[in-house]
C-alpha positions as CSV (number, residue, x, y, z in Angstrom):
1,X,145.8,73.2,111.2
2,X,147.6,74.0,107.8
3,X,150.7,73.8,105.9
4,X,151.9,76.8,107.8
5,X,151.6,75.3,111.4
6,X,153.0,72.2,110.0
7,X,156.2,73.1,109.3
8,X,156.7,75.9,112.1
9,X,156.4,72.8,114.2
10,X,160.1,72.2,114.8
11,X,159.1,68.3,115.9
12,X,156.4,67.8,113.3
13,X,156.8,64.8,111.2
14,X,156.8,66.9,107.8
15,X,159.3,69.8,109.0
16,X,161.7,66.8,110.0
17,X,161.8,64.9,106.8
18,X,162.5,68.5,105.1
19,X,165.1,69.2,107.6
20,X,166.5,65.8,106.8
21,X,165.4,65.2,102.8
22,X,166.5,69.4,101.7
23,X,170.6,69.6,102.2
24,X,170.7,72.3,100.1
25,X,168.3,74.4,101.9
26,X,170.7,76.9,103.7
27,X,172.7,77.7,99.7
28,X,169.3,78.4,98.7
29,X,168.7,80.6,101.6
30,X,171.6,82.5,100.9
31,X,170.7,83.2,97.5
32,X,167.8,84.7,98.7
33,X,169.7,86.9,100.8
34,X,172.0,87.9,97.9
35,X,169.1,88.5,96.0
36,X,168.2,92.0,97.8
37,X,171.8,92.5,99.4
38,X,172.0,96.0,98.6
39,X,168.7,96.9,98.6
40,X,167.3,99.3,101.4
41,X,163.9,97.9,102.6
42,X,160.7,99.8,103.3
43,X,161.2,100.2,107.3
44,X,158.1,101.1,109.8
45,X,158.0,104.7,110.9
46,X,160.2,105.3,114.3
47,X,161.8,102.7,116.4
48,X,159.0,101.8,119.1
49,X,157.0,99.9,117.0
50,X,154.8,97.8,118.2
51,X,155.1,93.8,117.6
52,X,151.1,93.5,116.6
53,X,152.2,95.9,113.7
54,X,154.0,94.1,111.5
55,X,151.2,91.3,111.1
56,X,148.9,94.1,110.5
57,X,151.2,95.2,107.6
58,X,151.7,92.0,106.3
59,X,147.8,91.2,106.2
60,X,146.6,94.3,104.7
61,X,149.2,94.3,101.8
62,X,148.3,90.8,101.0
63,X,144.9,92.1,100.8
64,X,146.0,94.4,98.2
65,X,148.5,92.5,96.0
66,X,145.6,89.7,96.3
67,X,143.3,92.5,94.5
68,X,146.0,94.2,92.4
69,X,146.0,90.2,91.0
70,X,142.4,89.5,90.9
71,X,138.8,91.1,92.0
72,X,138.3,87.9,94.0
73,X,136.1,87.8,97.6
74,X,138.2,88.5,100.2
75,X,137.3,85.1,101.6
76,X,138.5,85.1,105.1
77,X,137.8,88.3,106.0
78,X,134.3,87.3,105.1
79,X,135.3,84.1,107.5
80,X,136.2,86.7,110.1
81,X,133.0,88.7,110.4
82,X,131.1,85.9,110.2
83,X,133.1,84.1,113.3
84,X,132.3,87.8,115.5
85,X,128.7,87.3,114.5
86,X,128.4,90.7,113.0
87,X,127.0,89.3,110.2
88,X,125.3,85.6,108.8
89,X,126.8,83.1,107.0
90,X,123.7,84.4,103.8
91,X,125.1,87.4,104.1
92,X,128.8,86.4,103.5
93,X,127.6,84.1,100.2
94,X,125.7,87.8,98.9
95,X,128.7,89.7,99.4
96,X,131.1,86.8,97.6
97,X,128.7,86.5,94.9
98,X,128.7,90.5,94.7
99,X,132.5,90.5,93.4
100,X,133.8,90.6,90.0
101,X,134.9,86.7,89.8
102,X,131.6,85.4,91.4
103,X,129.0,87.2,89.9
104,X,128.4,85.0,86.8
105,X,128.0,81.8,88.7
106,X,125.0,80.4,88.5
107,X,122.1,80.9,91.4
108,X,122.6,77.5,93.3
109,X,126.6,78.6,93.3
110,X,125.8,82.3,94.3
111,X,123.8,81.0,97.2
112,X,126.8,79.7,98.8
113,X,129.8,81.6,97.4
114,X,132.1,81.9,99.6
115,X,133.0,78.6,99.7
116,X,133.1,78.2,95.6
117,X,136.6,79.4,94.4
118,X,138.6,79.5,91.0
119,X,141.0,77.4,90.0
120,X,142.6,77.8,86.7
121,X,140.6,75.4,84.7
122,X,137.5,74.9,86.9
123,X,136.0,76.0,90.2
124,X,136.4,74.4,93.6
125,X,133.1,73.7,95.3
126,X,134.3,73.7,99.0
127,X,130.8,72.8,100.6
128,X,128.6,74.7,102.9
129,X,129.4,74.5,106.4
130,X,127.6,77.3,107.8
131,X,124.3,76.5,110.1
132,X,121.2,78.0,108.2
133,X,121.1,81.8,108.8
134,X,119.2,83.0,112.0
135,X,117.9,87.0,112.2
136,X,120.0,89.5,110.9
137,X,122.7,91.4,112.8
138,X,122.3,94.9,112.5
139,X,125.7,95.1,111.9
140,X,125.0,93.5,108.4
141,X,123.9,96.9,106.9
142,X,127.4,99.0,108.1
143,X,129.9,96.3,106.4
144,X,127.6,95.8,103.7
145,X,128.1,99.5,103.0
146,X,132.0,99.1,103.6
147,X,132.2,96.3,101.3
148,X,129.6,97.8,98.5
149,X,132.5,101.2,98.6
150,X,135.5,99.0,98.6
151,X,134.5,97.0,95.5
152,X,133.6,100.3,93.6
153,X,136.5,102.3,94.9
154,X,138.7,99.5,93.8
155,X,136.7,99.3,90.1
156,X,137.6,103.3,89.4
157,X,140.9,103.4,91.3
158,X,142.6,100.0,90.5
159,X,141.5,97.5,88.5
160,X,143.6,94.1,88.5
161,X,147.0,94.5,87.5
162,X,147.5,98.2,88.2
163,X,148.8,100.4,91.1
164,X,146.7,103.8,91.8
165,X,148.2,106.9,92.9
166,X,149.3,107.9,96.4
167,X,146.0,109.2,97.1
168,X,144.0,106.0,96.2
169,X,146.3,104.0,97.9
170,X,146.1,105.6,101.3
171,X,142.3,104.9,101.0
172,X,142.6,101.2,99.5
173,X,144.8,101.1,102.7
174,X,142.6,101.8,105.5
175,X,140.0,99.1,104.0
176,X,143.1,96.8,103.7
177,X,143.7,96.9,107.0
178,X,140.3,96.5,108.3
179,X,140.0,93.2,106.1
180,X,143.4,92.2,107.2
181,X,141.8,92.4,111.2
182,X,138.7,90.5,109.9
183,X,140.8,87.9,108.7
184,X,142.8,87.4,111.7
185,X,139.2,87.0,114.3
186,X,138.8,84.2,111.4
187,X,142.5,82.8,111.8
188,X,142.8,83.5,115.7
189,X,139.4,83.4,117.3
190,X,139.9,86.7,118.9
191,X,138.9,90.2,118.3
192,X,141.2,93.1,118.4
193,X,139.9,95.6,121.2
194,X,140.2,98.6,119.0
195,X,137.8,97.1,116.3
196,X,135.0,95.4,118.6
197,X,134.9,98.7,120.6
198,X,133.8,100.7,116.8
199,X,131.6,98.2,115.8
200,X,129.5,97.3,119.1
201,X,129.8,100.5,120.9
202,X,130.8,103.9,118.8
203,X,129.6,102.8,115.5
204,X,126.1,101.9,117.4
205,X,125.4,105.6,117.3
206,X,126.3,107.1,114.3
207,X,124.8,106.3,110.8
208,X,126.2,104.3,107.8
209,X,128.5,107.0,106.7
210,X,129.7,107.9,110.0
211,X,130.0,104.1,110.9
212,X,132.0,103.3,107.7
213,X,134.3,106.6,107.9
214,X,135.0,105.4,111.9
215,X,135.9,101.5,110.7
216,X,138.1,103.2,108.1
217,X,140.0,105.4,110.3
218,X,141.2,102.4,112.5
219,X,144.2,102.1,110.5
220,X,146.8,104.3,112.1
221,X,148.5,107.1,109.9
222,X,152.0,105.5,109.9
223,X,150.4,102.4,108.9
224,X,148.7,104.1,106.1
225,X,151.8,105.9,104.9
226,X,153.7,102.7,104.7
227,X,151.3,100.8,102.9
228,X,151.6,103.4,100.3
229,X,155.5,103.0,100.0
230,X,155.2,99.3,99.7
231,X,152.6,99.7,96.9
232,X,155.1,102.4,95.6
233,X,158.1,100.0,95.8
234,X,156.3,97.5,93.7
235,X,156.5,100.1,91.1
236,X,159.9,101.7,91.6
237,X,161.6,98.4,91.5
238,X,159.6,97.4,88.6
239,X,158.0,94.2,90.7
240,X,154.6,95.4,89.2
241,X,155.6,95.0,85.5
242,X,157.4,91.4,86.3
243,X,153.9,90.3,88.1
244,X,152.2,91.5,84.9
245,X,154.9,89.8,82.6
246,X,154.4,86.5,84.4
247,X,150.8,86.7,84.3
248,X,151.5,86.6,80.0
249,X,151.0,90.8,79.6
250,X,146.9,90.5,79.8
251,X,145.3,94.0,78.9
252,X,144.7,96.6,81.2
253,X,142.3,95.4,83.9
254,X,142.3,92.1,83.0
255,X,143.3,89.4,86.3
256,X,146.8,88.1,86.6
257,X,145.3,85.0,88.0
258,X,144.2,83.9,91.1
259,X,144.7,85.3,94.7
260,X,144.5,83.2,97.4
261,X,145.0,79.5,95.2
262,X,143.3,76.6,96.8
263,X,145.7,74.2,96.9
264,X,144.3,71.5,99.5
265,X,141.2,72.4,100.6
266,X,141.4,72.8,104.2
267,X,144.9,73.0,104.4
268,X,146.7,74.6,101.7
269,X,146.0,77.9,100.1
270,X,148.6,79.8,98.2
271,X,149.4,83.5,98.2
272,X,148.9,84.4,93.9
273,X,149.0,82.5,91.2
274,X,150.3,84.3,88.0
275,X,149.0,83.3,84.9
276,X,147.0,83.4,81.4
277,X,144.3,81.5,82.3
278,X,141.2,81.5,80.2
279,X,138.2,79.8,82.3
280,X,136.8,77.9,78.8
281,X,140.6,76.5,77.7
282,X,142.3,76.7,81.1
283,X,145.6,77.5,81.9
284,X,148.0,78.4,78.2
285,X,151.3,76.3,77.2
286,X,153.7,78.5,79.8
287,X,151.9,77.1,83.0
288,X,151.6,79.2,85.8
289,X,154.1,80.9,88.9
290,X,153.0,80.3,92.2
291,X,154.5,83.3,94.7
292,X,154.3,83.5,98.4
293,X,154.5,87.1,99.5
294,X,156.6,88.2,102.3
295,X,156.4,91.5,104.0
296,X,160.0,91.3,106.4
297,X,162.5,93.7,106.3
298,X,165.6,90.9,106.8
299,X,166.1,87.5,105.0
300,X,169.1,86.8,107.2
301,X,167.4,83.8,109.2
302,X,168.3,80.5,107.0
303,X,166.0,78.8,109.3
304,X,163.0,80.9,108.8
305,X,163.9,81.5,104.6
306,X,164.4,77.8,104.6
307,X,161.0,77.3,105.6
308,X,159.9,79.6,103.2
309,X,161.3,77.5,100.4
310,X,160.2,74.3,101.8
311,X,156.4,75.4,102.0
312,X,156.1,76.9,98.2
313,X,158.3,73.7,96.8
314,X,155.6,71.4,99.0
315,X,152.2,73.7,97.9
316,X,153.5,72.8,93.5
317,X,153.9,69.3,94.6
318,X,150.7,69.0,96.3
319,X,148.7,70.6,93.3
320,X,147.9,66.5,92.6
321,X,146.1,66.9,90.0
322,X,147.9,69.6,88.0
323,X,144.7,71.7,88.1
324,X,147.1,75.3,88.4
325,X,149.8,73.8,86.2
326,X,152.5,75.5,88.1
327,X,155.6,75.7,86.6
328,X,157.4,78.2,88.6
329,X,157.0,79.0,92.1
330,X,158.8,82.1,94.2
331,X,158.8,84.3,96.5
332,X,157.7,88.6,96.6
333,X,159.7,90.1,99.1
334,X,157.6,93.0,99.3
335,X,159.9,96.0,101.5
336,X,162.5,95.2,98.9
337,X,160.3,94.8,96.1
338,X,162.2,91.7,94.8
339,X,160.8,88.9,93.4
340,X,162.9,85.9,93.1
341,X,160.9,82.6,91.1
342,X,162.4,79.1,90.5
343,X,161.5,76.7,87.8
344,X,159.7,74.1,90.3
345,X,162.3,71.3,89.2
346,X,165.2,73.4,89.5
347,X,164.1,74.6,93.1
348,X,163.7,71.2,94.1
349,X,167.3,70.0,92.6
350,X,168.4,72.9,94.1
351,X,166.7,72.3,97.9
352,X,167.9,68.5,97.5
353,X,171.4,69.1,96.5
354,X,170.8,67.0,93.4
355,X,167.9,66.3,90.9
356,X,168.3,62.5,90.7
357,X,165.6,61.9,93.3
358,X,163.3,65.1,92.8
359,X,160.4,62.6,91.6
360,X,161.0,59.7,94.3
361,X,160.9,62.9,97.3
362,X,157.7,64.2,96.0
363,X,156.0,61.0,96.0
364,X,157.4,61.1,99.7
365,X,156.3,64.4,100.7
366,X,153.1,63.4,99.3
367,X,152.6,60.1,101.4
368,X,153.6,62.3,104.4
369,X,150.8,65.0,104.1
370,X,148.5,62.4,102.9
371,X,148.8,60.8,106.7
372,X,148.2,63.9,108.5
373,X,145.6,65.2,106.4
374,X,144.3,61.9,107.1
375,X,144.4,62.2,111.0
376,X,142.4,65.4,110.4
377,X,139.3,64.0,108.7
378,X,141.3,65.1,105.3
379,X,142.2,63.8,102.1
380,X,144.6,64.7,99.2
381,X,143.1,64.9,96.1
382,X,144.1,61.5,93.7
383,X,146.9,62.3,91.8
């Protein structure tokens, strides 16, 4: 249960207050679909493409906008490999703590640290849920080699806030999309064929580098290529300097912010959060721009845009206790490499068809989430 599932549930008590509460929803929508009327999108390669494709893009070029914003854990591919018992729950906390963001906690925090996250002016301590660790897979020594190469690839090629070239990106690409499968055994329960078949039968045979070079050819060549025209479009359309302007113009290498914000834990996590945020002083005076990335190639649905809009309006109203400071909040339309942000009062004005009751509908939206977070063993945190 999330956010997400929430509001695609047409009968769900949240989407129906929004359908009811947000009159202004479809004007918004529209402006969104202004916003890249006359830009050609990045399209798949032929017309037979398959329908599993297009979450496969969308997952792996999360993965790599979340790094492009910050050398974080990519925590639910971690999740994922875990779940398929390739690998134990110690394991996932070593390879967390291995990554840029993590590697300065202290020991008790490494020892669990994929379930200890940043937030802008602190650090989320999510628990420990995992059982203690039983023996080792022997898978544990193949993805520990895969992730040990991705984090140094991505160190030499891109370091947060910058794009590599063609070349770089095509690798970065094939590891994006085997993180991006990961992450779906974590979100779906199940495996896709094509990767339990390398990992418990063909990779069985070979060595590490054989193993790690099979894993990383999964990725199809289309996929590949069009990966490295989103990444290309970022720069083309100049989405990649706007990312690093709202971020506050840190130096080369230096985070944006955060990817993959915990905004309700167990229930809400954001996309990126852009932002100068220093981890002694917190976030600085502009706040910060919460952006959910979409990798579609039409925003003519005001049903499914309206959602959209609902769910980044409700994730900077449920930051309760203003520990991101979001200001603005957005959307990255990635195969038109627009981004369109909102000051959070004028979206909600905007969404309600009037600002006189922006503060009264929060509190409501609140109350709302607050009861099913509560039917799930949940809580929001205290404003």
């Amino acid at each position: 249960m999330s956010l997400t599932s929430e509001l695609a549930d047409p009968a769900g008590a949240l989407t129906s207050w929004c359908a009811r509460v947000f009159t202004g929803t479809s004007a918004v929508a529209a402006e969104v679909a202004r916003a890249v009327r006359s830009v050609e999108p990045v399209r798949p390669a032929g017309r037979d493409v398959p329908r599993r494709h297009w979450a496969e893009i969308g997952g792996a070029f999360g993965q790599r906008l979340a790094d492009l914003v910050q050398p974080a854990p990519p925590y639910y591919a971690l999740l994922g490999l875990v779940g398929a018992q390739w690998v134990t729950g110690a394991w996932a906390h070593r390879q967390a703590a291995a990554y840029p963001t993590h590697r300065g906690l202290p020991g008790e925090y490494r020892a669990r640290a994929l379930f200890v996250r940043p937030a802008a002016t602190t650090w989320l301590d999510l628990g420990d849920p995992f059982p203690p660790a039983g023996p080792a897979p022997d898978t544990e020594e193949l993805w520990g080699s895969l992730l040990d190469r991705s984090r140094d690839y991505l160190a030499e090629h891109a370091p947060p806030g910058t794009l590599a070239t063609a070349g770089a990106e095509a690798g970065l690409a094939r590891t994006n999309w085997l993180l991006s499968a990961c992450e779906d055994i974590y979100r779906s329960s199940a495996i896709d064929p094509r990767l339990a078949r390398a990992v418990d039968g063909e990779a069985g045979g070979m060595g590490i580098d054989a193993g790690v070079g099979l894993l990383r050819g999964l990725a199809g060549e289309d996929q590949v290529a069009e990966l490295v025209r989103l990444a290309r479009r970022l720069h083309e359309r100049g989405t990649s300097w706007e990312l690093r302007a709202l971020a506050g113009h840190p130096p080369e290498g230096h985070q944006l912010g955060i990817a993959g914000p915990t905004i309700v834990p167990g229930w809400a996590d954001g996309d990126l959060l852009l932002g100068a945020i220093d981890p002694e002083t917190g976030v600085d005076e502009r706040g910060t721009t919460l952006v959910d990335v979409k990798t579609v190639v039409t925003v003519r649905d005001p049903d499914r845009v309206g959602r959209w809009l609902w769910q980044i309006l409700l994730y900077a109203w449920l930051d309760t206790r203003g520990a991101y400071d979001i200001r603005r909040t957005g959307l990255l339309l990635a195969r038109h490499g627009e981004l369109i942000t909102w000051p959070v009062g004028e979206l909600a004005a905007k969404l309600l068809g009037g600002p006189e009751t922006v503060e009264y509908r929060r509190d409501e939206a609140r109350g709302i989430v607050g009861r099913i977070l509560a039917s799930a063993g949940l809580e929001l945190p205290p404003y």
